[in-house]
C-alpha positions as CSV (number, residue, x, y, z in Angstrom):
1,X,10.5,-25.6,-17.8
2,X,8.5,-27.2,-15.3
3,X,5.9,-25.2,-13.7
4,X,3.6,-25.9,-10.6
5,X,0.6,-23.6,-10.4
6,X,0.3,-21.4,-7.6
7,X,-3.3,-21.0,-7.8
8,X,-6.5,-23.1,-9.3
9,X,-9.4,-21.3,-10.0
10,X,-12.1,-24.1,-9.7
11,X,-15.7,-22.2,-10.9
12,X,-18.6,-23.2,-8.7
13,X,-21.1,-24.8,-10.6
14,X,-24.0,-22.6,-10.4
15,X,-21.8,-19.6,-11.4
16,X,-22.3,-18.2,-14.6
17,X,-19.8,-17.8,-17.4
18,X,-17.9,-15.0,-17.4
19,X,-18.4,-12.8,-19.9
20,X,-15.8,-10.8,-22.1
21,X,-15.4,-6.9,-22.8
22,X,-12.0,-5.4,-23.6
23,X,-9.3,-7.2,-21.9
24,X,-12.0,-7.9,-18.6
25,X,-14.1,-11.0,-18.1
26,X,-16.9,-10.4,-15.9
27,X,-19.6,-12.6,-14.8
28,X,-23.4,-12.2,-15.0
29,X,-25.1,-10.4,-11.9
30,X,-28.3,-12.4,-11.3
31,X,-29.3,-9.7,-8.7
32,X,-28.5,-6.9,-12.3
33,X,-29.5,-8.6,-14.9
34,X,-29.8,-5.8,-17.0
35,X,-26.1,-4.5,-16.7
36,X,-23.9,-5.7,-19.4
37,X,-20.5,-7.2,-19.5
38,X,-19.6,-3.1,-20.9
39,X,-21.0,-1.6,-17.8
40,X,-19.5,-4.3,-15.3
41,X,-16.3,-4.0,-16.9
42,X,-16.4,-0.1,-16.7
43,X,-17.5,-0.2,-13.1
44,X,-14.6,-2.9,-11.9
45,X,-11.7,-0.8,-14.0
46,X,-13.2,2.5,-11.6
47,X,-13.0,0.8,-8.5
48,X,-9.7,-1.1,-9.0
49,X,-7.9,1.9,-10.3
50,X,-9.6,4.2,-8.3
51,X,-8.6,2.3,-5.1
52,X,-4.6,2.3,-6.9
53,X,-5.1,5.8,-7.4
54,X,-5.9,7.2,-4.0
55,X,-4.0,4.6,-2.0
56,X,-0.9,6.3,-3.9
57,X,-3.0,9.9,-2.8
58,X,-2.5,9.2,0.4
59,X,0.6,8.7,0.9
60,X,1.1,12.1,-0.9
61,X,-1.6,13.9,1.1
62,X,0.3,12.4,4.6
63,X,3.0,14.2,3.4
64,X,1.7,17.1,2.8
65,X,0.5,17.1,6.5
66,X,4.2,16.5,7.6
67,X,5.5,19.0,4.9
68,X,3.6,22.1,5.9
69,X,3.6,21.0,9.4
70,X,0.0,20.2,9.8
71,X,0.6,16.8,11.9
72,X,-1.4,18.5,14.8
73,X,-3.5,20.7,13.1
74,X,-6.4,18.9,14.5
75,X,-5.7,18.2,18.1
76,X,-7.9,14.9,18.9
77,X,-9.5,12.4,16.9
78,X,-12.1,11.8,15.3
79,X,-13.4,15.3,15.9
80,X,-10.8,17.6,14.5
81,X,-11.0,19.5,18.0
82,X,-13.3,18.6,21.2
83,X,-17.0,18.8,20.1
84,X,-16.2,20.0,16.8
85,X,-16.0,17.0,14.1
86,X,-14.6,19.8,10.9
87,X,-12.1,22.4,11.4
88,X,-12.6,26.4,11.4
89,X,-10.5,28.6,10.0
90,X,-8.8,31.0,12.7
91,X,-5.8,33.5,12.3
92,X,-3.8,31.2,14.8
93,X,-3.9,27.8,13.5
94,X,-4.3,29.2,9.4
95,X,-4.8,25.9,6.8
96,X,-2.6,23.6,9.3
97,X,-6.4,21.7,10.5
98,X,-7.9,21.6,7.1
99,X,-4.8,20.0,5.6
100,X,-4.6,17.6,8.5
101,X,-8.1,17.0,8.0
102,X,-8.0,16.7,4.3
103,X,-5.8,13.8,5.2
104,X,-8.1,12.0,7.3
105,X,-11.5,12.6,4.5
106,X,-9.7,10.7,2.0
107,X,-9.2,7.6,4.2
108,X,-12.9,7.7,4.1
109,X,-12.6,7.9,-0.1
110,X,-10.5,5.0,0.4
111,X,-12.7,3.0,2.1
112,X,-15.3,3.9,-0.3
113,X,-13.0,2.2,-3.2
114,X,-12.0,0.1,-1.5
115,X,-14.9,-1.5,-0.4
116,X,-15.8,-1.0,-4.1
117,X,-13.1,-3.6,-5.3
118,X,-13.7,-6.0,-2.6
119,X,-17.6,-6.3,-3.7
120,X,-16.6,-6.6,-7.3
121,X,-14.4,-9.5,-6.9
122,X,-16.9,-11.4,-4.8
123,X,-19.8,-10.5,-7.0
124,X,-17.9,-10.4,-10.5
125,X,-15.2,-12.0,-10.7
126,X,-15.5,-15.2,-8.6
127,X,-14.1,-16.8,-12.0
128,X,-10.6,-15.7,-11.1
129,X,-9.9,-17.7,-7.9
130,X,-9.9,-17.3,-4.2
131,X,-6.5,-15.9,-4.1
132,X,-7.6,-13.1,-6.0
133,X,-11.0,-12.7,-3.7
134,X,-8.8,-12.7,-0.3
135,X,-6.3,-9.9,-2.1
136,X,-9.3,-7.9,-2.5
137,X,-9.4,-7.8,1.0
138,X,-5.9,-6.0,1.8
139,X,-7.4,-2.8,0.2
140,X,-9.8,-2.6,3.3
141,X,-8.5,-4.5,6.1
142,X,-5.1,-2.3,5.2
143,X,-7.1,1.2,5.3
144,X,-9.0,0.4,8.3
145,X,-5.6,-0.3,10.3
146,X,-4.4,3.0,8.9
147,X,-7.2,5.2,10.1
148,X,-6.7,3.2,13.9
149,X,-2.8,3.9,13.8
150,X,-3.8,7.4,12.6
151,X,-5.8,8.0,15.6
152,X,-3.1,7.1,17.8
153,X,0.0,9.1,15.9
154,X,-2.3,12.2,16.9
155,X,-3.4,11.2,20.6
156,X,0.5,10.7,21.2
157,X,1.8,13.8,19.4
158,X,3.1,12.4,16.6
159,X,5.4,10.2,18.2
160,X,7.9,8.8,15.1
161,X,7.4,5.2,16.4
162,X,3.8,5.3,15.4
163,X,4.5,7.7,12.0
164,X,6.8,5.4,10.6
165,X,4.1,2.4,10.8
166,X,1.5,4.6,9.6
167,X,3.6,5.5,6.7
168,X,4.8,2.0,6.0
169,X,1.2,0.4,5.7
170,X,0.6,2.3,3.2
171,X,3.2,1.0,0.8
172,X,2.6,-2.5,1.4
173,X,-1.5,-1.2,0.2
174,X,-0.4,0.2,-3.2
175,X,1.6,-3.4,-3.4
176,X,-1.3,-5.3,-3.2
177,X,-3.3,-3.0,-5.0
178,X,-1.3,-3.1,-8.6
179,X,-0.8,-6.6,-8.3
180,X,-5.0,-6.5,-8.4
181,X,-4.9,-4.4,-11.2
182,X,-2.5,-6.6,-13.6
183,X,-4.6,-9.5,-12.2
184,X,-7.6,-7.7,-13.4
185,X,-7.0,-7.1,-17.0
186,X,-4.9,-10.8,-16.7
187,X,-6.6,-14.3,-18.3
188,X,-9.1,-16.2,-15.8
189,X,-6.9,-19.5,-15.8
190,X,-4.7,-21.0,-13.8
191,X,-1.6,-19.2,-12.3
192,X,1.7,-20.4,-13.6
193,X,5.2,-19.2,-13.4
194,X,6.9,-17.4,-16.8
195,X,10.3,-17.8,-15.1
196,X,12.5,-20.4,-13.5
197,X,12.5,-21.0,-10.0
198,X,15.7,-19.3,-9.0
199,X,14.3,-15.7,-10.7
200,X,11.2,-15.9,-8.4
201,X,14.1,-16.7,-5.6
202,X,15.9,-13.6,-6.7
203,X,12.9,-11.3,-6.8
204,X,11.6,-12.2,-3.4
205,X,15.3,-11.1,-2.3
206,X,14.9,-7.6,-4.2
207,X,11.1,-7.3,-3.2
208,X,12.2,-8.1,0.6
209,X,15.1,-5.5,0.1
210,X,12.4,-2.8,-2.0
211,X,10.8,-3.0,1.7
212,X,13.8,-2.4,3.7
213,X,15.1,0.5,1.5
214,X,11.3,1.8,2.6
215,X,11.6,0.9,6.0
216,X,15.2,2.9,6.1
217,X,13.7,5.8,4.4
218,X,11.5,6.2,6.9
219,X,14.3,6.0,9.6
220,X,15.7,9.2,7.6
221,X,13.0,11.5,7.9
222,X,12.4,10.5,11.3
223,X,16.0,11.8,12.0
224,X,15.1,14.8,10.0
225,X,14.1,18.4,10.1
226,X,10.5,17.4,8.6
227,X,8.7,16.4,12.4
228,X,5.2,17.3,11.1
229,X,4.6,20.2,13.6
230,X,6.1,23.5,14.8
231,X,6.0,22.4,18.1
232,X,8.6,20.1,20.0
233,X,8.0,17.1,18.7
234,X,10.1,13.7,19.6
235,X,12.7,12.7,16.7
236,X,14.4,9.2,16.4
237,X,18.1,9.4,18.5
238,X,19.7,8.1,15.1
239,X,22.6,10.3,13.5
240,X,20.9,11.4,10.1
241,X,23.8,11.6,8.7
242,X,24.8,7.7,9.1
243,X,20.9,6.4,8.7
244,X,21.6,8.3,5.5
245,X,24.6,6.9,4.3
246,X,22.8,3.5,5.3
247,X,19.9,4.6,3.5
248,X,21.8,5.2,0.1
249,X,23.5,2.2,0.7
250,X,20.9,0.1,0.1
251,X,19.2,1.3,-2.7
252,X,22.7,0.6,-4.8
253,X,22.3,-3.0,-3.6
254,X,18.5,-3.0,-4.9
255,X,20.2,-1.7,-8.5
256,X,22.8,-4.4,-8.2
257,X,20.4,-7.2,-7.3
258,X,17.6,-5.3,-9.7
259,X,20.9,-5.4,-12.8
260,X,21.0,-9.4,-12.3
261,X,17.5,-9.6,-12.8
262,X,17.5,-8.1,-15.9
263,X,20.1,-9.9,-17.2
264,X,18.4,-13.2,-16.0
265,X,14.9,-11.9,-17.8
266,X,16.3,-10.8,-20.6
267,X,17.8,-14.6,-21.7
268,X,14.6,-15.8,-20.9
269,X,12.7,-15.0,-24.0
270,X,9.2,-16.3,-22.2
271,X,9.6,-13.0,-20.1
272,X,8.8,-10.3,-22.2
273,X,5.7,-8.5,-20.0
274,X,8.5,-9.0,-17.0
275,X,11.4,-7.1,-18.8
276,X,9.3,-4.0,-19.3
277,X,7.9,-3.8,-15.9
278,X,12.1,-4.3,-14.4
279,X,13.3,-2.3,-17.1
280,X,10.1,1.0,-15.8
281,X,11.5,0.0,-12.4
282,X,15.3,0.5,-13.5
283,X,13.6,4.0,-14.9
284,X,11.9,5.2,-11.5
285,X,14.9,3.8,-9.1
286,X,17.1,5.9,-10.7
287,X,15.0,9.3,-10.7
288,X,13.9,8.3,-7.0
289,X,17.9,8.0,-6.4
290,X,18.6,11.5,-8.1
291,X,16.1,13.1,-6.1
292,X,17.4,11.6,-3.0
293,X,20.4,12.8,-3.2
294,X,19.7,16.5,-4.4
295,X,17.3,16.5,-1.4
296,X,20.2,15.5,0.8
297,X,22.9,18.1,-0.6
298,X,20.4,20.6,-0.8
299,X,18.6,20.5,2.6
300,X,15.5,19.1,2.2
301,X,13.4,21.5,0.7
302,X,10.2,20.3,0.9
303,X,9.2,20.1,-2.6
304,X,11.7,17.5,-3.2
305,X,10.6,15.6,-0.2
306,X,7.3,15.9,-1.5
307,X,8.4,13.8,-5.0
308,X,10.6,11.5,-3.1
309,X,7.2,10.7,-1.5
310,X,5.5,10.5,-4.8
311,X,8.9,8.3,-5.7
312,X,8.3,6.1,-3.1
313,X,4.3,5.0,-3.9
314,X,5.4,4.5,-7.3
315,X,8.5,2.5,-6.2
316,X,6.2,-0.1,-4.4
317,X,3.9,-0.4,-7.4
318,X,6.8,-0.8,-9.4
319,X,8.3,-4.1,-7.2
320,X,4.7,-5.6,-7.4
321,X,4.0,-5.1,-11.2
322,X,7.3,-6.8,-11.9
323,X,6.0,-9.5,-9.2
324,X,2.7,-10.1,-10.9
325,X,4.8,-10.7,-14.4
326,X,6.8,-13.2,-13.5
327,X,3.2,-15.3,-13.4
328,X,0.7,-15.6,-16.4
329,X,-3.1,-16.3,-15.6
330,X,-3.3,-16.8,-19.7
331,X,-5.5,-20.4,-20.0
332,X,-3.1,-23.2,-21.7
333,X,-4.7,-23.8,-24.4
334,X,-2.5,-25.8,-26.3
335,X,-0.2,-27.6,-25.4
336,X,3.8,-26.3,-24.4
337,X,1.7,-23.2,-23.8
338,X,3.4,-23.4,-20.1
339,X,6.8,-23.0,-22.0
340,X,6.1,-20.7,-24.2
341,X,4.0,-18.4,-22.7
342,X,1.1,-16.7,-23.5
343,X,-0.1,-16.5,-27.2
344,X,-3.1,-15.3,-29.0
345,X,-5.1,-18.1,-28.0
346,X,-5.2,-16.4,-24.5
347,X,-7.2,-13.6,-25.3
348,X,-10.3,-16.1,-26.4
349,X,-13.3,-14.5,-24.7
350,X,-14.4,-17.0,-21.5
351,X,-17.9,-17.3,-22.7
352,X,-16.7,-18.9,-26.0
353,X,-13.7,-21.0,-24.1
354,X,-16.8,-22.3,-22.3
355,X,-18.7,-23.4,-24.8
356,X,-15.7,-24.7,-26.9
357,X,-15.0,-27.3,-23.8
């Protein structure tokens, strides 16, 4: 199989060696010299699946804002009320502001992380290649555009052109987040494809269609009884009951498109990582669709909207991790190792690859 790499990681010459703990590669700190590969590994694994972590929390804790109807608990931004940056617990407005709030102090966690991963990369892990440094980026530059779309969904009441957007970011976040997370416990060579061009092809279709089944599901709870607020709040002029249908529809033409994929991985033998990661995607597109559904025959209690939620974070990580697997990072070592994928060779440490060349 011929196989065209889709990144080359060209170390600058005064960077150090990276040096090997686990499954990470780190390099030196000149400004911490005292801090070993251990404790820079330990530190990069905290902040890259810390940042996974709460990107997912989000998205839960927004729903939980819509769910108990919290979506104007705070009435202004960034003060939760005029002249008053925290909220206070009164008899009329009960936990609606602290939830709403609770919401908006973990944006700042996120920043915190992810402002974590992005100095990691640049400081740590130069060794893995400038594609990898400007991902590092979408953690921040992603939460950052949340928190300004967040300020506007509240100055305009929650308005479901803005909540869907808000929503949808975050998603596209958690994406780029796992993908930084295989890439982190990944080899430190030079990207190559595991799988024949037309698999790639076929998962950028399912990937592009994983977005739209988002996109739609959004559509449905902005048809629905979930507006975020007691109040009269603005609801998309769509039929639910066809955006629905519409909805549905879609995800059984992800499982047909996802089916072919498997079939596809599964006579490639160089795909093994891949299979597991589509067949754990199989797994959580069918309990997302189960849950769908009973939420749809049963109302929409809120508890199920609240894992369909959950369902949906994971569903996004799900369509990246099978992304990142159809590409190794594994140095060839020897040579076919393009064809036949990564062996043990890979896992030699890149101080001692180093010295070997």
């Amino acid at each position: 199989m011929s196989s065209q790499p889709a990144e080359t990681t060209v170390p600058h010459p005064s960077d150090p060696l990276p040096e090997q703990h686990g499954r990470l590669s780190t390099q030196p700190d000149p400004r911490l010299p005292s801090w070993s590969a251990a404790s820079r590994a330990r530190i990069a694994a905290i902040a890259f699946w810390g940042n996974l972590i709460c990107q997912m929390g989000i998205i839960l804790s927004g729903g939980a804002v819509r769910l108990t109807a919290s979506g104007l608990g705070c009435s202004t931004w960034p003060n939760c009320e005029p002249g008053q940056f925290t909220p206070e617990l009164t008899l009329e407005a009960g936990i609606h502001p602290f939830v709403e709030f609770g919401n908006r102090t973990l944006t700042g966690v996120l920043g915190v992380f992810a402002i974590a991963v992005l100095l990691v990369s640049w400081r740590w892990l130069r060794h893995k290649g400038v594609g990898f440094r400007r991902l590092a980026w979408v953690p921040l530059i992603g939460t950052a555009l949340q928190a300004i779309i967040g300020a506007f969904v509240v100055r305009l009441d929650l308005h479901p052109g803005l909540v869907s957007p808000h929503f949808l970011i975050s998603p596209v976040i958690v994406a780029a987040s796992t993908v930084l997370v295989v890439r982190l416990y990944e080899g430190d060579g030079t990207a190559r494809r595991t799988v024949p061009w037309s698999t790639v092809a076929l998962y950028a279709a399912i990937a592009a269609l994983g977005f739209t089944v988002l996109v739609l599901g959004t559509l449905v709870t902005g048809t629905g009884p979930h507006s975020g607020d007691d109040g009269e709040i603005t609801r998309i002029a769509i039929d639910p009951r066809l955006i629905s249908q519409i909805h549905a529809a879609s995800v059984w033409l992800f499982c047909a498109l996802l089916a072919v994929l498997l079939v596809l991985l599964h006579r490639d033998p160089r795909s093994a990582q891949a299979r597991v990661s589509a067949w754990a995607l199989v797994a959580l597109t069918a309990v997302q669709g189960v849950i769908g559904y009973v939420q749809y025959f049963t109302g929409l209690p809120e508890l199920l909207v609240f894992f369909h939620l959950l369902g949906a974070a994971l569903f996004a990580a799900g369509i990246a991790w099978v992304g990142a697997r159809l590409v190794t990072w594994h140095s060839d070592t020897a040579p076919g190792a393009a064809e036949a994928g990564p062996g043990p060779a890979d896992r030699i440490t890149a101080a001692a690859d180093g010295s070997a060349r």
